[in-house]
C-alpha positions in Angstrom: -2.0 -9.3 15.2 -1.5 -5.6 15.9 2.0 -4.5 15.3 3.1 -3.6 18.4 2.3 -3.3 22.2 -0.5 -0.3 23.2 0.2 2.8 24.9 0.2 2.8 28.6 -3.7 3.7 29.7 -4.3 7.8 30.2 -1.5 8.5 27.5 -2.6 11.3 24.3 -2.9 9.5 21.3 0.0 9.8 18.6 -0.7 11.9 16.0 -0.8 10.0 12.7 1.3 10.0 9.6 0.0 10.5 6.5 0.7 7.3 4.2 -0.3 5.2 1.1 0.1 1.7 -0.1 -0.6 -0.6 -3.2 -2.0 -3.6 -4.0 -0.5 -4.3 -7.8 -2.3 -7.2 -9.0 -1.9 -9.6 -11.7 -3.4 -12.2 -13.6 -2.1 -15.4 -13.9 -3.4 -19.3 -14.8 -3.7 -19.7 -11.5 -6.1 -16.9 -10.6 -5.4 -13.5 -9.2 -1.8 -12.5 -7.5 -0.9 -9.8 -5.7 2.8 -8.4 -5.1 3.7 -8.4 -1.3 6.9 -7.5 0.7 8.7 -9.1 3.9 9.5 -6.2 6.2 13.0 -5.9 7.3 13.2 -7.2 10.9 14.3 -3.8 12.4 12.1 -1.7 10.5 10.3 -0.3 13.4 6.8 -0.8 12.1 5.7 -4.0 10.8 8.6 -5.8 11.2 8.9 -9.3 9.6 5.7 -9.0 8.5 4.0 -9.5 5.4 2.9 -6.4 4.0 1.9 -4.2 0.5 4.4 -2.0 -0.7 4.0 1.7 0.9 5.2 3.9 3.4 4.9 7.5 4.9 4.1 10.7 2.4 7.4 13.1 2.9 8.2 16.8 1.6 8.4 16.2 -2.1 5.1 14.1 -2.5 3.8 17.5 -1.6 5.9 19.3 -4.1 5.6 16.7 -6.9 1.8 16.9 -6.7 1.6 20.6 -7.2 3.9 20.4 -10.4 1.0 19.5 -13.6 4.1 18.5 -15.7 4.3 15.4 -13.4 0.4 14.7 -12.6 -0.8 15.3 -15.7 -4.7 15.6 -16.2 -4.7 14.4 -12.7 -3.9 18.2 -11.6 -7.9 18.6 -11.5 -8.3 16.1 -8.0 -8.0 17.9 -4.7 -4.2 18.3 -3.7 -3.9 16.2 -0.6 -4.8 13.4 -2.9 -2.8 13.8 -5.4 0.1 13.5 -2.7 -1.2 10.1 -1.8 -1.1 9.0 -5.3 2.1 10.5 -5.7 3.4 8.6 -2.5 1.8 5.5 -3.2 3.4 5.2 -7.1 6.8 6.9 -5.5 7.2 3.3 -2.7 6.1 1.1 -5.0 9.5 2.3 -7.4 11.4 2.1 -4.3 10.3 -0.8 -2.5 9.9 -3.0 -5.6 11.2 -1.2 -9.1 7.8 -1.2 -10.5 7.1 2.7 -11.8 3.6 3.7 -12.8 5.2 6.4 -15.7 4.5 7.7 -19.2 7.3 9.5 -20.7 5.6 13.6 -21.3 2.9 13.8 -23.5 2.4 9.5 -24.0 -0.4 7.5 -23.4 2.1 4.7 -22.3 3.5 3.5 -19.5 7.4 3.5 -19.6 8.5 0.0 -20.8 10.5 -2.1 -17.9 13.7 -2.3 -19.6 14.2 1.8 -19.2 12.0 1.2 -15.8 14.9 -0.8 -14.8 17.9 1.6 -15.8 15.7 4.8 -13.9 15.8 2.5 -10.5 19.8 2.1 -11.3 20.3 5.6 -11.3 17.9 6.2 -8.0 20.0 5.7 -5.3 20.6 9.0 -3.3 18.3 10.7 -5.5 15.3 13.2 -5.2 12.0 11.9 -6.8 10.9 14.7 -8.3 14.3 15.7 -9.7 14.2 12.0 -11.1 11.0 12.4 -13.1 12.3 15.8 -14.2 15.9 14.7 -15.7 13.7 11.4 -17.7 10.8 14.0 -18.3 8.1 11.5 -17.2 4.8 12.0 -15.8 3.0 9.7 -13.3 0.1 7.6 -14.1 -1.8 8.8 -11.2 -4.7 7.4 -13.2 -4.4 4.5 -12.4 -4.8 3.7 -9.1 -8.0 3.2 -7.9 -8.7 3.9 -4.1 -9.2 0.6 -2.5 -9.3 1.2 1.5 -8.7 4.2 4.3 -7.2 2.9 7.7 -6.7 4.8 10.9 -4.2 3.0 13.5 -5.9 2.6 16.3 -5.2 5.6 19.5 -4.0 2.8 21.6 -0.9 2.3 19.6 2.5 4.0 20.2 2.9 4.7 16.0 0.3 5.5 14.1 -1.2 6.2 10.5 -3.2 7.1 8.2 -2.9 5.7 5.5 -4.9 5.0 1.7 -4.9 1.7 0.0 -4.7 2.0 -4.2 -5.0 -1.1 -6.2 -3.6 -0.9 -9.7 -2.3 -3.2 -12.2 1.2 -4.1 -12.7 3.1 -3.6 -15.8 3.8 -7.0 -17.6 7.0 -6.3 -18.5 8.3 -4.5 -15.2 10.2 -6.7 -12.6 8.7 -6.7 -9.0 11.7 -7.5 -6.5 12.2 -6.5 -3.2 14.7 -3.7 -2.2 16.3 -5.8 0.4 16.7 -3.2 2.8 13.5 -2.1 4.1 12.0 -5.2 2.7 14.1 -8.3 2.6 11.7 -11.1 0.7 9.0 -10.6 -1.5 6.3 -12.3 -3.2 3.8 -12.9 -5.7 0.6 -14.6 -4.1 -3.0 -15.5 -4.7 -4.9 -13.9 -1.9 -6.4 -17.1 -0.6 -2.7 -18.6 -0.5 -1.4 -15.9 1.8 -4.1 -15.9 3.9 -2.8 -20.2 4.9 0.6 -19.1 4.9 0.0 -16.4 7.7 -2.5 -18.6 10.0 0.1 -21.3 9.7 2.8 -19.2 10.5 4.4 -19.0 7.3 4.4 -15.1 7.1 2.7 -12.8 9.8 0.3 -10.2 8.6 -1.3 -7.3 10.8 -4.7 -7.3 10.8 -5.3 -3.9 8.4 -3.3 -6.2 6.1 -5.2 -9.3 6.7 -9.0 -7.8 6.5 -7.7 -6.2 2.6 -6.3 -9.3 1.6 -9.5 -11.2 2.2 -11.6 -8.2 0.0 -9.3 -8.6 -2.5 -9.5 -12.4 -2.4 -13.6 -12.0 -3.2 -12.5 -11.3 -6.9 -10.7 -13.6 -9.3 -8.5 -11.4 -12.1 -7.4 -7.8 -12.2 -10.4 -6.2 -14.1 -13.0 -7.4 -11.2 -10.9 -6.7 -8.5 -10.3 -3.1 -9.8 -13.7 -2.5 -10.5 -14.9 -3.6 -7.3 -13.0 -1.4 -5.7 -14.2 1.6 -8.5 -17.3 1.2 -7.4 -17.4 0.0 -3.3 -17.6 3.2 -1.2 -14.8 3.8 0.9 -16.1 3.4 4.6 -12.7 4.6 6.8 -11.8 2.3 9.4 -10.0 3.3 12.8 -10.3 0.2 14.6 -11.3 0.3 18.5 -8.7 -2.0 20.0 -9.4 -3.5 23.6 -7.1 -6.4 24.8 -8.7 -9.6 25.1 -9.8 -10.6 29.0 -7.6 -13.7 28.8 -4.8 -11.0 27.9 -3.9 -12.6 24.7 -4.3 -10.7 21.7 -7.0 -7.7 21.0 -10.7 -7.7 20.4 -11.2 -5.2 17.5 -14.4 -3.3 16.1 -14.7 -1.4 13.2 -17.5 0.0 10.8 -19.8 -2.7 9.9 -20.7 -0.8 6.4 -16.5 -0.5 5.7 -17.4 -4.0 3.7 -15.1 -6.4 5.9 -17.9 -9.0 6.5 -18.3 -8.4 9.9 -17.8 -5.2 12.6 -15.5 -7.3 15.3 -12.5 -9.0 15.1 -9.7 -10.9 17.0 -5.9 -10.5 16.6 
C-alpha cells in the first residue's frame, strides 16, 4: 500500500521533508527481531500502520549536530548527516524510550535504568537542552545507514527520509509512546511480513521492501554488517495506478538491492 491517495494529475510535486528512521534489532532464540510501532490512527501519515520508529528532522537536529560536545568524534562527517543521525537517535527516545547515549567522555552507553528516569523528565522539553543538563553525548556511531527513500511526486506528503539500523541496548525498555504510536512490537522480520498480508498490521510499501532486506540476515552482527557494506542505491519510486484501478504499480532502481525493479501495492 501507499499511504495515501495521489495528487490530482498536472499538480507540482510537494517538496519533501527531511526525515530519518531506525531499525533497532535484537537477537533472540528465536532469530532476529526488530522493534516496530503502530501509528496512531490520526497521525496524518501512516496511520494505523506498522512502521519503524522515526519522523521529520526539526530546528534543533540542526543545532544539536553542530555542537561537538554532543556528536562527539562524529563532528568529522558532513553536517547534513549528522542531523539525520541526530534525528534518527532523537525519535527513537521519543517514540520508544530507547536512547543511543554515553554520559561525556565514556565509551558506554547510558544504562536503561537512568535511560528510563531521562524520558520521565522529557516531557515539554528541548532535546538538546536535555543532553546538556545530563551532559551526554550521542552514539552517533552507531548507526549504520541502511536505506534512502524518496516519496513518490504523486503523493500529497512527502519525504526523504534515511533508514539506520543499530542495536538495541539490552537493558533499555522499548515501549511505545501511546500518542503518536499506540502499540508496539518486537518481531522477526519474516513474522511481520504474514501478519501484514493477512491483515494483521498494514505496512506501506517503503516499509515492506526494508523489512524483507532485513529478513535476509539472521542476528544483529550480519544484519548490521550487511548493511556496512551494501551500497546505498536511493529509491523514489515511480508510482502509476494499476489499470484495474486498484492499488499502484511501482518501479524503482533495480541495483537499490530489493530483488526486483517493479512492484505492486
Amino acid at each position: 500500500m501507499l499511504a495515501m491517495d495521489p495528487v490530482a494529475p498536472g499538480t507540482e510535486p510537494s517538496a519533501t521533508r527531511p526525515a530519518s528512521t531506525v531499525l533497532l534489532v535484537r537477537d533472540t532464540m528465536d532469530g532476529l527481531e526488530v522493534f516496530m510501532v503502530v501509528r496512531h490512527h490520526q497521525i496524518d501519515f501512516a496511520s494505523g500502520a506498522l512502521v519503524f520508529p522515526g519522523g521529520s528532522l526539526d530546528k534543533d537536529d540542526h543545532v544539536i549536530a553542530a555542537d561537538p560536545r554532543r556528536c562527539g568524534a562524529a563532528m568529522s562527517m558532513e553536517n547534513l548527516a549528522r542531523s539525520f543521525r541526530v534525528a534518527a537517535i532523537r525519535e527513537t527516545f521519543e517514540e520508544c524510550g530507547v536512547l543511543l547515549a554515553r554520559p561525556s567522555g565514556s565509551n558506554d552507553l547510558i544504562d536503561g535504568e537512568r535511560a528510563a528516569a531521562i524520558g520521565k523528565k522529557a516531557a515539554g522539553c528541548v532535546f538538546s537542552e536535555l543532553l546538556a543538563a545530563e551532559d551526554l553525548e550521542l552514539a552517533l556511531d552507531l548507526l549504520t545507514p541502511f536505506a534512502h527513500w524518496i516519496t513518490p511526486t504523486a503523493l500529497p506528503k512527502r519525504f526523504d527520509t534515511h533508514f539506520f539500523i543499530a542495536a538495541a541496548p539490552a537493558d533499555h525498555l522499548a515501549a511505545h509512546d501511546g500518542q503518536e504510536s499506540v502499540d508496539s512490537v518486537w518481531i522477526n522480520p519474516a513474522r511481520a511480513l504474514v501478519e501484514a498480508k493477512t491483515g494483521k498490521y498494514t505496512m506501506v510499501f517503503a516499509t515492506r521492501l526494508n523489512v524483507e532486506m532485513l529478513g535476509r540476515q539472521n542476528d544483529v552482527t550480519s544484519a548490521i554488517e550487511a548493511a556496512r557494506v551494501r551500497k546505498i542505491v536511493t529509491v523514489q519510486p515511480d508510482a502509476q495506478k494499476n489499470p484495474d484501478g486498484k492499488g499502484f504499480i511501482l518501479k524503482i532502481p533495480p541495483d537499490a538491492g530489493y530483488d526486483g525493479d517493479t512492484f505492486t501495492s
